[in-house]
C-alpha positions as CSV (number, residue, x, y, z in Angstrom):
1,X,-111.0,-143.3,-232.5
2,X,-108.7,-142.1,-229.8
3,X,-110.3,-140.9,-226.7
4,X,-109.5,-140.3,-223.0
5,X,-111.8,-143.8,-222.1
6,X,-109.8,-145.5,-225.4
7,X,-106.1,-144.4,-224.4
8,X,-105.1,-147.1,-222.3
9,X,-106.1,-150.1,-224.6
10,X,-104.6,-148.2,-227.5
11,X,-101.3,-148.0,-225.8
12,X,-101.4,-151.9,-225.3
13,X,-102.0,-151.9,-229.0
14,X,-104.9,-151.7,-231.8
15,X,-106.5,-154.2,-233.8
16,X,-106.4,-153.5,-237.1
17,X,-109.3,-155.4,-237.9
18,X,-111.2,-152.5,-235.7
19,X,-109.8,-149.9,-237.5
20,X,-112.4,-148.2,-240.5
21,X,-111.4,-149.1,-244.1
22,X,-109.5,-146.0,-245.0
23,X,-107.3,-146.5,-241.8
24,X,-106.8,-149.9,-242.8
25,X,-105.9,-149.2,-246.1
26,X,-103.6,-146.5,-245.3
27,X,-101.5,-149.6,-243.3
28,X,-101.6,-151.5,-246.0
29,X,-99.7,-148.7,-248.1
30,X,-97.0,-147.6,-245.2
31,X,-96.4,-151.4,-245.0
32,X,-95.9,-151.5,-248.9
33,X,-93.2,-148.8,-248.7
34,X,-91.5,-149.9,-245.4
35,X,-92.2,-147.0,-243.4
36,X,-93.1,-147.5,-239.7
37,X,-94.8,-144.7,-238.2
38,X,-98.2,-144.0,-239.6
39,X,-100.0,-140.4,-238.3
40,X,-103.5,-140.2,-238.3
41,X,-105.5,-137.4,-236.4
42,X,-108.2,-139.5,-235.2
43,X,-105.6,-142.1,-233.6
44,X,-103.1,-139.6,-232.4
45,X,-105.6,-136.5,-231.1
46,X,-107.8,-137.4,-228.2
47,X,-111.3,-136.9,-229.8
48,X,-113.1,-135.8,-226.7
49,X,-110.8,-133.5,-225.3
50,X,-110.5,-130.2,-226.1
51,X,-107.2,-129.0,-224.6
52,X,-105.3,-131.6,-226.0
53,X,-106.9,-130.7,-229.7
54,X,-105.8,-127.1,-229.1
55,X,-102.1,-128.6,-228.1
56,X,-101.5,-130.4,-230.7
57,X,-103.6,-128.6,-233.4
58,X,-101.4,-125.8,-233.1
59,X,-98.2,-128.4,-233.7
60,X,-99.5,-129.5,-236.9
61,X,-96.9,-127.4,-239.5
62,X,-94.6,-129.7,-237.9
63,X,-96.1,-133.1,-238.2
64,X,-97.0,-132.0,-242.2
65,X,-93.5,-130.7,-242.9
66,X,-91.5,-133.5,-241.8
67,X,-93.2,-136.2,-243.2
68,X,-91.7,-138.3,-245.6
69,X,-95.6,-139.0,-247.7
70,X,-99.2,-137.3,-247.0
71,X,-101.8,-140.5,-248.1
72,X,-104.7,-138.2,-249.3
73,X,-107.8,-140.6,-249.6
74,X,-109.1,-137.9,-252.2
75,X,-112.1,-139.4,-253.0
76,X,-113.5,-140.8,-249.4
77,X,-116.1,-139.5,-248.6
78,X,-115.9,-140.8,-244.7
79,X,-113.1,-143.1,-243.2
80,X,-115.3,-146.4,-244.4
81,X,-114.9,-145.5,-247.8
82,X,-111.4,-146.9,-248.2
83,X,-108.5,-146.0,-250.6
84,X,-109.0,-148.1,-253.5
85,X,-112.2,-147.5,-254.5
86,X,-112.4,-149.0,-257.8
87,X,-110.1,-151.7,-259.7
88,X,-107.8,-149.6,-262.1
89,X,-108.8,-149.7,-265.4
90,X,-106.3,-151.4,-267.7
91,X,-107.0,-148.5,-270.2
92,X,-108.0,-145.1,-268.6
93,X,-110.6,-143.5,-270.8
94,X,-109.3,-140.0,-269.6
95,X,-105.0,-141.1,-271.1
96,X,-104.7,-142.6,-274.5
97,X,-101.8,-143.8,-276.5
98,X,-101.8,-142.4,-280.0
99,X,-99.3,-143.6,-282.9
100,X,-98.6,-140.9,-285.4
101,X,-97.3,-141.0,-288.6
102,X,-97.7,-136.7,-289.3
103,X,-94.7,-135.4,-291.3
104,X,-93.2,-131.7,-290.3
105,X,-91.6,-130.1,-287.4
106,X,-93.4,-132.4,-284.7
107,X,-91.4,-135.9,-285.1
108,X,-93.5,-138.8,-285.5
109,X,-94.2,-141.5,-283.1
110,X,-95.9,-142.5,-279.9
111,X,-97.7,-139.9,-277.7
112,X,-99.5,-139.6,-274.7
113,X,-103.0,-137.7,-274.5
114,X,-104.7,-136.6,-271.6
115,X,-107.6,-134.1,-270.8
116,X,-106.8,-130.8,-269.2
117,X,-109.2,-130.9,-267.1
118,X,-107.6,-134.1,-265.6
119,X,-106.0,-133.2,-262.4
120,X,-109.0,-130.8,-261.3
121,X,-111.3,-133.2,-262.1
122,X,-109.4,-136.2,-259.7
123,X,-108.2,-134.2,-257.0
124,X,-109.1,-130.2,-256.7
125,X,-113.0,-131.1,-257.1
126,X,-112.5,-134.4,-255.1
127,X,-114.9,-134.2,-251.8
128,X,-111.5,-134.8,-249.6
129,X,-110.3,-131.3,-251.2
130,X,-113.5,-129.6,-250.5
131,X,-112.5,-129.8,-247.1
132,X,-110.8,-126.7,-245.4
133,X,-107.9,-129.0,-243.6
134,X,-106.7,-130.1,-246.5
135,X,-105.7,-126.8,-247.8
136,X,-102.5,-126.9,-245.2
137,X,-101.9,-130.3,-246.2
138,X,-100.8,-130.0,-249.7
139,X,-99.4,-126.8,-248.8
140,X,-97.0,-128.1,-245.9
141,X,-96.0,-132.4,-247.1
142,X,-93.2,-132.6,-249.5
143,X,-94.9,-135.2,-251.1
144,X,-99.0,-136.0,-251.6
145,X,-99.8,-139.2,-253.0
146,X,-103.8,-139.1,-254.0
147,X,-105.9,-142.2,-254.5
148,X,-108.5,-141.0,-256.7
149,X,-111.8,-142.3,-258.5
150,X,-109.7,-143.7,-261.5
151,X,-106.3,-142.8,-260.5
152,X,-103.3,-142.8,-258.1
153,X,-102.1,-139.7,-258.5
154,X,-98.3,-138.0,-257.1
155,X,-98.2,-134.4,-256.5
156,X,-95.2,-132.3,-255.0
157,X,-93.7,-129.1,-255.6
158,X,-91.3,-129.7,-258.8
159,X,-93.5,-132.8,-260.2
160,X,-97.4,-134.7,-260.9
161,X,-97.6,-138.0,-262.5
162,X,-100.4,-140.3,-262.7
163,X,-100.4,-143.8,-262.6
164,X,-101.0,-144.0,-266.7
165,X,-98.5,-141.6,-267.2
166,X,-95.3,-141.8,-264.7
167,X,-93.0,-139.1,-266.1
168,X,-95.1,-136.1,-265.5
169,X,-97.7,-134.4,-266.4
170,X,-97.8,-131.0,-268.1
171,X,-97.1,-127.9,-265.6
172,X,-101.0,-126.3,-266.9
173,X,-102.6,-129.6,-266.2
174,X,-101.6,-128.5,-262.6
175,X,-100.9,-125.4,-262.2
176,X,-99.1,-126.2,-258.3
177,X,-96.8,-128.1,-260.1
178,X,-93.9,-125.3,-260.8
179,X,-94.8,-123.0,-257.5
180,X,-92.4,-123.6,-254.7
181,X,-94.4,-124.3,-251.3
182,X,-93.8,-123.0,-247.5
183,X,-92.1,-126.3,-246.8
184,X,-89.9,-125.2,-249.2
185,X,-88.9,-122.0,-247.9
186,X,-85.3,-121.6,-249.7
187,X,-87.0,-121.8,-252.9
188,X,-89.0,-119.4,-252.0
189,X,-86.9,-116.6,-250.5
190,X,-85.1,-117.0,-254.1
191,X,-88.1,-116.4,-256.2
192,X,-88.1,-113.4,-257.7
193,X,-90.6,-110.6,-256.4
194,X,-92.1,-112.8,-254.1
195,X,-94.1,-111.4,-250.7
196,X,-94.7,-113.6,-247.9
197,X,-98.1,-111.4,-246.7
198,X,-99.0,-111.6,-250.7
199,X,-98.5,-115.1,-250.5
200,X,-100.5,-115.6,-247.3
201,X,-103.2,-113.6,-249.3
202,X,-103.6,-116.5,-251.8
203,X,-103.5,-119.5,-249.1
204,X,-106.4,-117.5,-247.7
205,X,-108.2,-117.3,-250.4
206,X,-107.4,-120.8,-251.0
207,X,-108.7,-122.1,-247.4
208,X,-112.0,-120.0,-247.4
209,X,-113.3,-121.5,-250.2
210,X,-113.3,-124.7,-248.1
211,X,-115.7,-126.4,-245.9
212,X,-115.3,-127.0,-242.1
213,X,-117.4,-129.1,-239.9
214,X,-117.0,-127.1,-237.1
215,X,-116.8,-122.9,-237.4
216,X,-114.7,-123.2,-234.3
217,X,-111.6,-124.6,-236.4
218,X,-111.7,-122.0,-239.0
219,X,-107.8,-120.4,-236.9
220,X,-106.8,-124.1,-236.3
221,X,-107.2,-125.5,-239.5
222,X,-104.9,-122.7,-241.0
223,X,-102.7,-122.4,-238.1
224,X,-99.7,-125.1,-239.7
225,X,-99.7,-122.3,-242.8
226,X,-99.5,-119.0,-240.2
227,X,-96.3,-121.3,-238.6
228,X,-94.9,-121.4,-241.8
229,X,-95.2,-117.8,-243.0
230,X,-93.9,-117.1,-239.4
231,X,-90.3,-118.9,-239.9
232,X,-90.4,-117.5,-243.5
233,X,-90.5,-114.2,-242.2
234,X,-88.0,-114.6,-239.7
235,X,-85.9,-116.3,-242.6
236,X,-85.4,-113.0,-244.4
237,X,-84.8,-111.1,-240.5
238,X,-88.9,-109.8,-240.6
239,X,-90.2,-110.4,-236.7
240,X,-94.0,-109.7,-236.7
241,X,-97.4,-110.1,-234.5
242,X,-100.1,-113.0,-236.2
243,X,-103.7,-111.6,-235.3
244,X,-106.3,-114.3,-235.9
245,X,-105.3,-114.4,-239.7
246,X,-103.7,-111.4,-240.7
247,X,-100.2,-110.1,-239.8
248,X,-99.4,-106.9,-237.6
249,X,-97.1,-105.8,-240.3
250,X,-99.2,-105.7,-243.2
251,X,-102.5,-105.2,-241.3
252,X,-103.7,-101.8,-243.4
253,X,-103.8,-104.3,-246.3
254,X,-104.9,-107.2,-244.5
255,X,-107.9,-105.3,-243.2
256,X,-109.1,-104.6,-246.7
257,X,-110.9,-108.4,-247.3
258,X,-114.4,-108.8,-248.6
259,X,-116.2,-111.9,-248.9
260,X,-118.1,-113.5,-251.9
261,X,-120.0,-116.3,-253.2
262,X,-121.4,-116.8,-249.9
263,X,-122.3,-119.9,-248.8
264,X,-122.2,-123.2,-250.4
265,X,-126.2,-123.9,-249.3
266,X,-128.9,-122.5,-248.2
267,X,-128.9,-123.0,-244.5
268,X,-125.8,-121.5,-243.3
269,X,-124.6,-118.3,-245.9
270,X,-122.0,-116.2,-244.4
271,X,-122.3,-116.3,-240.6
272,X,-120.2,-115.0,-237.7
273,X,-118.1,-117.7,-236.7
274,X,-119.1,-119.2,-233.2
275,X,-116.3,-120.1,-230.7
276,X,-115.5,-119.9,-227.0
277,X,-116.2,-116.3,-227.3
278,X,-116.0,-114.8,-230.6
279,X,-113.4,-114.3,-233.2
280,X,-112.5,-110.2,-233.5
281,X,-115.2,-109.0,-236.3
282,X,-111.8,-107.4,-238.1
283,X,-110.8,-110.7,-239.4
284,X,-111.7,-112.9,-242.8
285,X,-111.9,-115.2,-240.0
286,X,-115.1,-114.3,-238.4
287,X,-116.8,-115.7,-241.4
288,X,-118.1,-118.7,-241.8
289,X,-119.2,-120.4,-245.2
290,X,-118.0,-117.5,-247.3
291,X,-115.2,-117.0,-249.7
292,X,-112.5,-114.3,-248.8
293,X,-111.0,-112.1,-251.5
294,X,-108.3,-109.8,-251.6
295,X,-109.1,-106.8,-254.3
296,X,-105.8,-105.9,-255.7
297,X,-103.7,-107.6,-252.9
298,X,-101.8,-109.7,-256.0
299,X,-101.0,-106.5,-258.1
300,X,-97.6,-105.9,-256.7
301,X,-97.2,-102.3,-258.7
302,X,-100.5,-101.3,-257.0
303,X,-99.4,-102.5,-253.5
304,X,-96.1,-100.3,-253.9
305,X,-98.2,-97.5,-254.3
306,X,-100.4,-97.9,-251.1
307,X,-100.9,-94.7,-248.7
308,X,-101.9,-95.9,-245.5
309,X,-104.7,-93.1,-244.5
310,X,-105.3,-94.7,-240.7
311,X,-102.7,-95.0,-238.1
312,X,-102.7,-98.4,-236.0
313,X,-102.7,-97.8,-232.3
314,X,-103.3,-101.0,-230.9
315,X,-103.6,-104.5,-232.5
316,X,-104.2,-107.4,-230.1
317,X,-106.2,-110.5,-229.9
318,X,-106.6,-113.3,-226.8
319,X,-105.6,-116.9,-228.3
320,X,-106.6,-119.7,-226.0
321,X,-103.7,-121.8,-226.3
322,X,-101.0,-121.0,-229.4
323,X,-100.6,-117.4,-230.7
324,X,-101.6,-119.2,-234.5
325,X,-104.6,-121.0,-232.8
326,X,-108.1,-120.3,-231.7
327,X,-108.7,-116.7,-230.2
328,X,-111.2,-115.1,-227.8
329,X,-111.7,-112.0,-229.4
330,X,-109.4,-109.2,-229.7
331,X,-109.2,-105.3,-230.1
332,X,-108.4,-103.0,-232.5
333,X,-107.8,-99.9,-232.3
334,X,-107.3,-96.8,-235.5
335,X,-106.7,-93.7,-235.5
336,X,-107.9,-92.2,-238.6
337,X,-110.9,-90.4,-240.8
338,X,-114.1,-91.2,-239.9
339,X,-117.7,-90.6,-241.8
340,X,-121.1,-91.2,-241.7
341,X,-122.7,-92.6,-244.8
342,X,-126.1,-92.9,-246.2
343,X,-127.2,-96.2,-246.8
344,X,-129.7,-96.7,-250.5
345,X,-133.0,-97.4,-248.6
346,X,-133.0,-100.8,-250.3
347,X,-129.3,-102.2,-249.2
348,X,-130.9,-105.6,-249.3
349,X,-128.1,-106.2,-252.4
350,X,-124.9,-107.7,-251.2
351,X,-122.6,-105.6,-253.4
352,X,-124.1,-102.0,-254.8
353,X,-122.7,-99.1,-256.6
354,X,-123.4,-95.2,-256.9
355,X,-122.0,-93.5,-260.0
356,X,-121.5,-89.8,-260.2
357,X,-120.6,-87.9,-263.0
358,X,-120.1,-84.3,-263.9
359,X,-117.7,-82.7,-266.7
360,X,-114.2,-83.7,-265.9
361,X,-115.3,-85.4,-262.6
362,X,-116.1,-88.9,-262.3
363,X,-116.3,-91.4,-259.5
364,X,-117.7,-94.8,-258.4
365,X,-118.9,-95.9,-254.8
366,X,-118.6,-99.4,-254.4
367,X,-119.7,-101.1,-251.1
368,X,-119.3,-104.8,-250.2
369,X,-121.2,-106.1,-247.1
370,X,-119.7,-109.1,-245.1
371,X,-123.2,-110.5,-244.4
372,X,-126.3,-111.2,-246.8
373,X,-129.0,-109.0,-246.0
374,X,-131.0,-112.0,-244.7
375,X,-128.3,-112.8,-242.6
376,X,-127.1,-109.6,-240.8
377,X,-130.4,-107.7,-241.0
378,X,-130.3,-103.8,-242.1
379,X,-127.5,-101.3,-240.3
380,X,-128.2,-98.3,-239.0
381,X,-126.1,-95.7,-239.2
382,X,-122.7,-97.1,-240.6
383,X,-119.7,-95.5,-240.7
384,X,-116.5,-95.4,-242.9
385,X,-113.1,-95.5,-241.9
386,X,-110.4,-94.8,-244.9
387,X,-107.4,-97.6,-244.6
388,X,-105.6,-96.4,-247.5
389,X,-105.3,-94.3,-250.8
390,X,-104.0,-95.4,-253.9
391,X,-102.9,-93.0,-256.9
392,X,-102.5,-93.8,-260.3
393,X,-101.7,-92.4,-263.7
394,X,-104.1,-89.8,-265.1
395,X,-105.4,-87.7,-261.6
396,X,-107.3,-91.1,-261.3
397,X,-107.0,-93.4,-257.9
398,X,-109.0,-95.2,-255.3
399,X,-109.9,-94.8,-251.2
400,X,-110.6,-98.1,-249.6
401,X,-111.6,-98.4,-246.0
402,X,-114.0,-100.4,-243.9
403,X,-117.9,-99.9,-243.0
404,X,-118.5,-99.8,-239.1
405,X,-121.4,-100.6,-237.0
406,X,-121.5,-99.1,-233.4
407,X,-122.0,-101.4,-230.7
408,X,-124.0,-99.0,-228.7
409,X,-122.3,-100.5,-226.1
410,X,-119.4,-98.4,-225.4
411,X,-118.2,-95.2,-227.1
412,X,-116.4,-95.5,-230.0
413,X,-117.0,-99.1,-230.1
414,X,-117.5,-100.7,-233.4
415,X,-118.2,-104.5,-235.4
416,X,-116.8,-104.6,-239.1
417,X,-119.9,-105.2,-241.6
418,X,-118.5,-104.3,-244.8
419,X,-116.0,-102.4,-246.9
420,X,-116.1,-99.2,-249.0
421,X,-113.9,-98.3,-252.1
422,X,-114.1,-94.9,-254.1
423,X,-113.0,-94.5,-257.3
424,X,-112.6,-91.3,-258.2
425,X,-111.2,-88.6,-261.1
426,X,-109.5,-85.7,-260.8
427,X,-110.8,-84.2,-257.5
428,X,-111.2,-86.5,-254.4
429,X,-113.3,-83.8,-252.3
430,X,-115.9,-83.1,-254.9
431,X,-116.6,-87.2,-255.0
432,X,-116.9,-87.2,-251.3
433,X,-118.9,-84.0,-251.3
434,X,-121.7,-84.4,-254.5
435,X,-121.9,-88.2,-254.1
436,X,-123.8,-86.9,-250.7
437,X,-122.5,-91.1,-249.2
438,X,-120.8,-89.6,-246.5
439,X,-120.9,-86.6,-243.8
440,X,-117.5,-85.2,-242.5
441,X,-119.3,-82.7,-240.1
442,X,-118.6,-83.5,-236.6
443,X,-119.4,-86.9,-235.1
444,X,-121.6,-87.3,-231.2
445,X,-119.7,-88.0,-228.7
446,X,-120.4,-91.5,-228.6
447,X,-119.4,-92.3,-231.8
448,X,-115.8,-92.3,-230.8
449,X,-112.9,-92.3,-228.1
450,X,-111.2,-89.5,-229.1
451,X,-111.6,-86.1,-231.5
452,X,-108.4,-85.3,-233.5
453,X,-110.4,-82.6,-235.6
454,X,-110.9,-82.7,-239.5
455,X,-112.9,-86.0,-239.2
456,X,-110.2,-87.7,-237.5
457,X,-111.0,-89.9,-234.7
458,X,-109.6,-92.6,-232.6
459,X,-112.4,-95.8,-232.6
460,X,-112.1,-99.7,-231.6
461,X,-113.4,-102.5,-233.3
462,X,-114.3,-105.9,-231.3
């Protein structure tokens, strides 16, 4: 690998003999198809220094997007394990010729069967695509080709063949096939009802589910896709702020996340995310090992309908190199209702939910903790914070906010542990009042910067 005591010999040149298998193999293919500049990270980043990571981390949309092939060795396991792992079968077991000889309205002839469950099976549950990196990789190359277990396998944004079957297989057998990606950002602009911050939803959701070595990367590794949704925006005249993973613009949405499934194994569920300092507790990315969801973030009619019920004062954060990058923290601060709430004495649950019912008034408390309970420990005294209100048909609709944790370190200083949404019926007030969660009466002093009266208060989060 490249490093600052490596540099000087590497610029002489490299012996390919030294090189691990994968690298080696990955010559072997540029050399096949006449290309003569081969990227690879470990070769082109210096491993041991940290500045020049963050540099040219943060120029990585670039590198991806104007490559002419991404060599994805999908099923290495390590960079010993080579490309070609096994000879190719002459007959695949997974794609079998048929000769029919049926009568009706499906002609007779030769066809061409294949499972599925075939491209998830070779690439999405591959151990390369378990990886968090990758994520920005097959988002941001115009064209992937993936050396599978049994397979060598094309993918790009209008096609997916396999070796077996050349012309293309079926749009469900991958489901990427027919979605336009940020590389390709005048399809995009032309697709109908499309939403860059909706979009950005999905990546996320997407990249969480992966693994990363190192919690610190959990910005970097996502930074090529923040690039891209940058320039999109600016494509359609849309300037706007990137805060450690959500977007200025469309922050009373973006602060509505919860995580689940968390945690892959035992040993590290659903941690805070360790860094030079500490990634703002506001963001997905503060969480390590956990999934990120996005309740109702993909319903387009219900996003239309959102009433923001906090007002944004300040949104900042403190990156240590590029604005898509790594941060040191950051601060938020709302203006907005704020309550105390009464946590079950049991909250060791990561999800639970209070009904209430009387006649003609319904509604449904649902909290959703960041953190395991054996990971963040109990909370005293949380608070709620409304983010927005969302009406529907029928007097029925929903308030969705986030749960607070002073830091008892400043007044009306706060962490993010959770969020809160209430369903309710016909009359809002009469949930908040008989389900007895919450308490509008006047907070301490401490709890907050500033009164505004009728339980509205200006806070910060860290």
């Amino acid at each position: 690998m490249l490093t600052q005591d490596s540099l000087a010999s590497f610029l002489k040149g490299i012996d390919h003999c030294s090189l691990p298998r994968t690298f080696r193999d990955a010559v072997q293919v540029v050399q096949t198809f006449d290309i003569n500049f081969l990227w690879i990270d470990a070769l082109c980043i210096l491993q041991d220094s940290r500045e020049d990571w963050l540099t040219e981390s943060a120029s990585m949309a670039d590198v991806y997007a104007n490559s002419f092939l991404n060599i994805s060795a999908t099923v290495a396991v390590d960079s010993q394990s080579g490309l070609f792992q096994t000879p190719r079968r002459q007959v695949p077991e997974d794609v079998i010729d048929i000769l029919t000889s049926w009568t009706g309205d499906l002609a007779a002839g030769q066809y061409v069967c294949y499972g599925m469950e075939l491209f998830k099976s070779e690439v999405d549950r591959s151990p390369l695509c378990q990886r968090a990196w990758v994520v920005q990789e097959r988002e941001m190359a115009p064209h992937v080709l993936h050396f599978t277990k049994n397979h060598l396998i094309w993918e790009c944004s209008c096609s997916a063949a396999i070796d077996a079957l050349p012309v293309g297989l079926n749009s469900q057998v991958n489901s990427k096939r027919d979605q336009a990606r940020l590389y390709d950002m005048p399809s995009l602009n032309q697709s109908a009802g499309f939403s860059p911050y909706q979009y950005w939803a999905s990546l996320v959701r997407q990249y969480a589910a992966g693994q990363l070595t190192h919690s610190s990367d959990k910005l970097a590794a996502i930074s090529a896709l923040a690039q891209s949704i940058m320039r999109l925006l600016r494509s359609k005249g849309c300037e706007d702020t990137y805060l450690a993973g959500l977007w200025k613009s469309d922050l009373v949405i973006g602060l509505l996340w919860c995580t689940t499934n968390i945690g892959p194994s035992a040993s590290a569920e659903g941690v805070r995310v360790s860094s030079e300092a500490s990634l703002p507790s506001w963001s997905w990315a503060s969480i390590y090992d956990a999934q990120i969801w996005y309740p109702n973030q993909e319903n387009v009619d219900e996003v239309a309908q959102t009433n923001p019920s906090v007002t944004i004062i300040e949104a900042r954060t403190f990156p240590l190199a590029s604005e898509f990058g790594t941060v040191s923290g950051g601060i938020l601060r709302l203006k907005g209702t704020l309550c105390k709430i009464s946590v079950p004495r049991d909250d060791s649950l990561k999800h639970w939910i209070i009904n209430g019912s009387a006649p003609l008034k319904r509604y449904e408390i649902r909290v959703m903790w960041d953190l395991r309970y054996d990971v963040r420990g109990p909370i005293d005294d949380p608070v709620f914070m409304s983010i927005r209100r969302n009406v529907s048909g029928m007097l029925q609709g929903r308030v969705e906010g986030i749960l607070l944790s002073r830091t008892h370190k400043h007044e009306g200083q706060y962490t993010r542990v959770g969020r809160l949404d209430l369903r309710f019926g016909e009359d809002y007030k009469f949930a908040v009042d008989d389900g007895k969660i919450w308490s509008s009466m006047n907070m301490p002093v401490e709890y907050y910067e500033q009164n505004h009266g009728d339980s509205e208060y200006t806070i910060f989060i860290i």
